[in-house]
N, C-alpha and C positions, 0 to 999 in steps of 0.2 A: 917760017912758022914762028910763031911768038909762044915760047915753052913759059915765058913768065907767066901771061894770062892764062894759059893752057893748066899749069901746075895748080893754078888759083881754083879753077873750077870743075877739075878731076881728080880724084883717087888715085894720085900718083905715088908707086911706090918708089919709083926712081928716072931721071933724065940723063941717059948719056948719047953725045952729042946729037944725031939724028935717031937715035931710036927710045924709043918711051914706053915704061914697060908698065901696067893698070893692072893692078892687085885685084883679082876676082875671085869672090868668094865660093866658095866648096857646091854644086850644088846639093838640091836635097833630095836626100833618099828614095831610093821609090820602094814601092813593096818585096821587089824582088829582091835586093840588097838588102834589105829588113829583115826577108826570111832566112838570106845565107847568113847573117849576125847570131839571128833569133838560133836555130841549128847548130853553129858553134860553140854559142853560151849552152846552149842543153848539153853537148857531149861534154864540156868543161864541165858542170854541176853534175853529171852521172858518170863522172871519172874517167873516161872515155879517150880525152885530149886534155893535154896541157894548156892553159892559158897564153904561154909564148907559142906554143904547135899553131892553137884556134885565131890567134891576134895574123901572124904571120899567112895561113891558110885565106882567112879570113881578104886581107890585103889584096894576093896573088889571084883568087877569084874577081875580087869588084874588078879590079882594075883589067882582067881580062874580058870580063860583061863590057866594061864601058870600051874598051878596043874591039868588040866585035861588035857593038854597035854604032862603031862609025866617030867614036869621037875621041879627041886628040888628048891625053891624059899627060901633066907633066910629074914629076916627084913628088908631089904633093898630093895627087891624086888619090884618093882612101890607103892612106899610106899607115904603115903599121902604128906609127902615136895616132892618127887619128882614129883607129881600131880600137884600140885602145880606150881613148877619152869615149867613145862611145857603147861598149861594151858594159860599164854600168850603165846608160842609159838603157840598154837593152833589157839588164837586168831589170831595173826597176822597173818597167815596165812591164814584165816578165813575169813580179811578183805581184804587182800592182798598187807600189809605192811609188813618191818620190824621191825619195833619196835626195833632194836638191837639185832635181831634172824634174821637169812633166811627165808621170809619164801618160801615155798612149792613152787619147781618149778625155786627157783631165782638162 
């Protein structure tokens, strides 16, 4: 196999000797991951949970959805910074701003 042409015309995040590993991007949320975000942002804003509680909680559910529905999740998988980075998106959303995300709808 030719890794040179290969590296040329794929998304390669790295080449070692026979195995070649292709950076794939996050998919995207469905509604029911939406609602477990949306549910953790409200007990966070009514004092309920902490923000590290709801980030952490938050993580440990998607990523047990997407393991019971069959599909192979690595460490990066809705992992707690990416709880994170999106938890103001939620917010905003939530309030019905942007904040510097879309939100929901715009």
């Amino acid at each position: 196999m030719n890794f040179n042409a290969l590296s040329r015309s794929c998304p390669l995040n790295s080449i070692s000797g026979d195995a070649i590993v292709v950076k794939v991007s996050q998919p995207s949320w469905d509604k029911y991951e939406a609602a477990v975000l949306l549910d953790a942002l409200i007990k966070i804003k009514e004092g309920n949970m902490s923000k590290d509680e709801a980030v952490k909680k938050v993580s440990n559910e998607l990523r047990q959805m997407a393991v019971n529905r069959g599909l192979e999740i690595d460490d990066t998988y809705r992992n707690e910074p990416g709880i994170r980075l999106h938890l103001p998106r939620m917010e905003s959303a939530y309030i019905g701003e942007t904040a510097g995300f879309p939100a929901a709808g715009s």
